[in-house]
N, C-alpha and C positions, 0 to 999 in steps of 0.2 A: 599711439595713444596720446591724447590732448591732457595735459596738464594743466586743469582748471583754479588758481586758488583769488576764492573773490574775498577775502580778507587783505587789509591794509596791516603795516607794525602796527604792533597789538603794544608792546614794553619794551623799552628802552631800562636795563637796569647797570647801575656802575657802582665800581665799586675801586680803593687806591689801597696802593703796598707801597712799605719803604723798606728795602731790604739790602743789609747793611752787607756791604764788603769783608771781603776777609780782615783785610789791613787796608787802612789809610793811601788812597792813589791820587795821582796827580798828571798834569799833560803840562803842556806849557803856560797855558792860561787859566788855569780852574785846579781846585782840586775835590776831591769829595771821600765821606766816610759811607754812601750809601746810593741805590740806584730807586730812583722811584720808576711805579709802574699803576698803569690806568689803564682796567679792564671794563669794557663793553658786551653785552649782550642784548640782541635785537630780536624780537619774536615776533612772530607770524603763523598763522594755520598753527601746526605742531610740533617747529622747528624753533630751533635758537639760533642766531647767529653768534661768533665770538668777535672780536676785533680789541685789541689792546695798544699800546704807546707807552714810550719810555718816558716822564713827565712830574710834573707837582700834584699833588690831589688839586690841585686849581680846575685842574682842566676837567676831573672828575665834576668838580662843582659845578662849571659849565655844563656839562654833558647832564646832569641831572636837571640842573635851572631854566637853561635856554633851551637846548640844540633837543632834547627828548619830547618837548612835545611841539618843536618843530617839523618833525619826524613821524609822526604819529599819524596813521591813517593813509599815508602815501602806500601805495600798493611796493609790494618788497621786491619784484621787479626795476621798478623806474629809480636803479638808483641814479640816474642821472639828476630826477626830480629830486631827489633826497638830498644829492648833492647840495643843489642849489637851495634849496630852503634852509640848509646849515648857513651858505655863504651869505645869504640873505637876512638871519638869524643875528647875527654877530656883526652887525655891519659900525652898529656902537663900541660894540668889546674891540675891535680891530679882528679881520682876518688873518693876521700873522700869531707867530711865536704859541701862546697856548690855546688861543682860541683854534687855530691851525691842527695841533697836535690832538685836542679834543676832537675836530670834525675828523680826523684821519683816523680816530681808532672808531668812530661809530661808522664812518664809510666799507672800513673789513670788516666789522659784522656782520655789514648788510651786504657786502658781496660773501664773505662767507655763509650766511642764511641764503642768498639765490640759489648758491649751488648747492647746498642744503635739501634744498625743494625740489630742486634737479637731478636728485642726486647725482653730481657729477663735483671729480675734481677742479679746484677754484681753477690750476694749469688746464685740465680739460675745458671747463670754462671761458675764457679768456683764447686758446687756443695754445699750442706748441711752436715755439721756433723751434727749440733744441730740448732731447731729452735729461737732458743733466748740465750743471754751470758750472765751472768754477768757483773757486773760492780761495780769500787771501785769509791768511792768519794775525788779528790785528789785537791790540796789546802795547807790550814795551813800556810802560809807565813809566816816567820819571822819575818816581820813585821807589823807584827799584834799584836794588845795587846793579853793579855792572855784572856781578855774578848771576843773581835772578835771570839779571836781562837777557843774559845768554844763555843759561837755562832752561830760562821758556819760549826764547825761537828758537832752539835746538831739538828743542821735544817736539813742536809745531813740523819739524823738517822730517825729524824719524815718524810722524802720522802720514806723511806726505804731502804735506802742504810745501807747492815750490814758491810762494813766496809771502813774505810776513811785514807785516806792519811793526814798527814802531814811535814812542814821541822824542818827541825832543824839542826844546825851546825856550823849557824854566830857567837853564842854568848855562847859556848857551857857551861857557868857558869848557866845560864839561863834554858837550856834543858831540865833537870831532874823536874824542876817545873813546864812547858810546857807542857810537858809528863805527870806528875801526876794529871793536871789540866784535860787534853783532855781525861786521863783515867775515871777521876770520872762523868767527863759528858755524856759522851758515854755511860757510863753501862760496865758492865762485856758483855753481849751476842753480842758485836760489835765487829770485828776487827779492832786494832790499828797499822797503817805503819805507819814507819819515814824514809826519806830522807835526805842523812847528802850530798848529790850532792857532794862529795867527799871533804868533810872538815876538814875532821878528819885526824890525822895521825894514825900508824897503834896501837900502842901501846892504844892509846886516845880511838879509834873505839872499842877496845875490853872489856875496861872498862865501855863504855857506854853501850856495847853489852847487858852485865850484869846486868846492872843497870835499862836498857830499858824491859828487858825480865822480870824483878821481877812486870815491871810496865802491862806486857801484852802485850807487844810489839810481834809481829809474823812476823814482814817483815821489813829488815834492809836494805834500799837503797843505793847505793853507800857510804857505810860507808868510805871507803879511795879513791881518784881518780880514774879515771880508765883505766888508763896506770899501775897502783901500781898490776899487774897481780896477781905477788906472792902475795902481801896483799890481792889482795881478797880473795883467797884462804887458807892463812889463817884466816881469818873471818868466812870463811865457816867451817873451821874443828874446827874451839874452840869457835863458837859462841855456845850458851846455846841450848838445847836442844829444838827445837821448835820455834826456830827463821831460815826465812828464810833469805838469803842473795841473793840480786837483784842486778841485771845490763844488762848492755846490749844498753840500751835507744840510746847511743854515736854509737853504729854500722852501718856503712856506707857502708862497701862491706863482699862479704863470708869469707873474709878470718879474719875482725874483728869478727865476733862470732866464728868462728875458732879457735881464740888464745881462747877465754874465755873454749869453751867445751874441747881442749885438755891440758886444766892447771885445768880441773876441778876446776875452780874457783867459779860459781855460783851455786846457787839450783833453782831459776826462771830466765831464759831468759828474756829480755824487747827488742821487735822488735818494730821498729815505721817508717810503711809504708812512712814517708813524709820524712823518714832520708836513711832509709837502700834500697831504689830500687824502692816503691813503691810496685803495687801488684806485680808484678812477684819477685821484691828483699823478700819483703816479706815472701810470699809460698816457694821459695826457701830456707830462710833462717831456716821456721819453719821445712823445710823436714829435714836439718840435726840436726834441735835440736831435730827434735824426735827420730832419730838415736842413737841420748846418752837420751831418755827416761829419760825429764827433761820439765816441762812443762814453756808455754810460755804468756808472761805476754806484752800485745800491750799498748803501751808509746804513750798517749795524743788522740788527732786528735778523738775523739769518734766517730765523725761523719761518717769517713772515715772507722774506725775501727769495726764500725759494720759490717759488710757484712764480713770482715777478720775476726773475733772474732768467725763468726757463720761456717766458713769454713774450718780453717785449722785444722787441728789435734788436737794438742798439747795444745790449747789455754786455760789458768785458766780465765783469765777476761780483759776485756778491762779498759782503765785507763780515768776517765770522770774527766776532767781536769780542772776547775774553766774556768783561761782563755780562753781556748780553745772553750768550750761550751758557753760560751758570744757570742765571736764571731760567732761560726757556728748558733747559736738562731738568731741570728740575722742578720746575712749575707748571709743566705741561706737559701732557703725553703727547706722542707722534712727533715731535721735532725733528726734524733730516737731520744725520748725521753725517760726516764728511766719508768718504772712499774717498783713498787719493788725491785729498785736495777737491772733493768734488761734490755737490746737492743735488739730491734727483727726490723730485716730490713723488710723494705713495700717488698713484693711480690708481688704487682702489678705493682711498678712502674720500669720501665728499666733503666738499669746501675745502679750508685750510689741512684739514685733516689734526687739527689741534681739539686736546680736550684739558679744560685747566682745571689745575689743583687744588678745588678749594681748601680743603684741610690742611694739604698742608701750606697752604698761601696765608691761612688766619693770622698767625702769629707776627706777620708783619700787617697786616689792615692797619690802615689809619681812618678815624672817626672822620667822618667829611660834616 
């Protein structure tokens, strides 16, 4: 049977939430009392697509202003075409940072609405490498006591997550006891990451490198900014043997992961569909990181990131986010949940297999 639909997006509708943390968090560089979130829907024939992003109602405002009747009439197939009419849309706004984030949650709509029309899973879709990913357990706030801290990687370890995230960089007197603490709770047979969200300077970063690696440390986050190109790159060549060096999370178009693989600055890529394009920025960006034969590591959104994690190539694990997984638990049906440390998308249900909450999402809406 031929799948005929001679209709073009019909609506583009959006809509923003601010939704407020339990308590007060913080990483090295930032802190926040609350997560924003920017929801897309794309319609076509009898279908909606979803697509959402972690962001400012900014981007909503975009997405209603510019990018929706950019969109508009392009048959829901060609989201290649779609693509580029966003990127071509915004060429004044800039394509980075939220103009960025705006076109990646209307880009999952619209591959969520093909498979939609298809009825087929958005992993059926796109194709299978593997039927299920790993997943790391990420978290660790800063501010949190050292009791919390070890609390909540120790509960992440009896779920069976074998390895967990946490920050470090605010209070860097404090780190080295943080780290020793997280280490002894966890056990030797876990993996220990730290995230220093670029707080360190470079000199600072390679001291801790050291100091982190004696503790077990295997995966070194944004140890310096991430504009500091040459510093990552030295991080990578004199960090200790068996420490990875990450980034990537901040990349917004091709040519931001671009600068990282031709400065050989990283040993894990960090793509994050609600920042870099959505699905298609996505799968794009993993084709050229496997080009330079470097594996890739998906930043946050787990919910989203399943069905990417299970498809593109490259992919070491998806990154299951504290806050992030509150929200999607809760503001969305169908969200994968871990076995074992591990995401395996529904195969029966089409697209994302996500259905969002509006009732109870209301109480956070912000007026755009």
């Amino acid at each position: 049977m031929t799948l005929v639909i001679d209709t073009g997006i019909a609506e583009v509708d959006v809509s923003a939430y601010d939704i407020p943390t339990a308590v007060p968090e913080s990483d090295g560089t930032a802190e926040w009392k609350s997560v924003g979130l920017v929801v897309v829907e794309v319609s076509a024939a009898d279908k909606k697509g979803l697509g959402y992003t972690y962001t400012d109602p900014g981007a909503a405002r975009l997405v209603r202003d510019v990018l929706a009747e950019a969109v508009r009439g392009i048959h829901p197939f060609d989201i290649a075409a779609v693509h580029d009419a966003m990127v071509r849309a915004v060429r004044n706004q800039g394509r980075g940072g939220v103009a960025a984030m705006a076109i990646s949650a209307v880009d999952v709509a619209c591959w969520d609405l093909k498979a939609k029309l298809l009825d087929l899973p958005l992993a059926g879709l796109i194709g299978l490498m593997r039927p299920k990913v790993p997943a790391y357990a990420s978290g660790g706030f800063t501010s949190m006591s050292e009791r919390e801290l070890v609390n909540q990687l120790t509960g992440w370890v009896e779920k069976g997550f074998r390895s967990v995230k946490m920050k470090v960089g605010r209070q860097p007197e404090r780190d080295l006891d943080r780290v020793r603490a997280a280490r002894k709770a966890i056990g030797p047979g876990v993996e220990l990451f730290v995230d220093a969200n670029g707080a360190y300077q470079r000199k600072q970063a390679l001291a801790f490198a050291e100091r982190f690696a004696e503790l077990g440390v295997t995966w070194f986050e944004e140890p310096v900014v991430r504009t500091d190109v040459p510093g990552l790159r030295l991080l990578r060549d004199r960090a200790p043997s068996g420490m990875e060096i990450a980034g990537g999370e901040y990349g917004y178009e091709p040519a931001d992961f671009r600068t990282f693989l031709d400065a050989q600055a990283l040993d894990v890529i960090q793509a994050d569909a609600t920042r870099c394009g959505g699905v298609t920025g996505f799968l794009r960006n993993a084709a050229q990181i496997d080009t330079h034969e470097l594996p890739i590591s998906s930043h946050c959104a787990p919910a989203l990131h399943t069905a990417l994690g299970c498809a593109a190539l490259g992919v070491r694990h998806v990154e299951w986010f504290t806050d992030h997984v509150l929200i999607e638990q809760t503001l969305f049906d169908g969200a994968a949940r871990p076995e074992k440390g591990e995401l395996r998308p529904d195969p029966l249900q089409p697209g994302l297999g996500l259905t969002f909450k509006r009732g109870e999402a209301a109480q956070y809406r912000v007026r755009l």
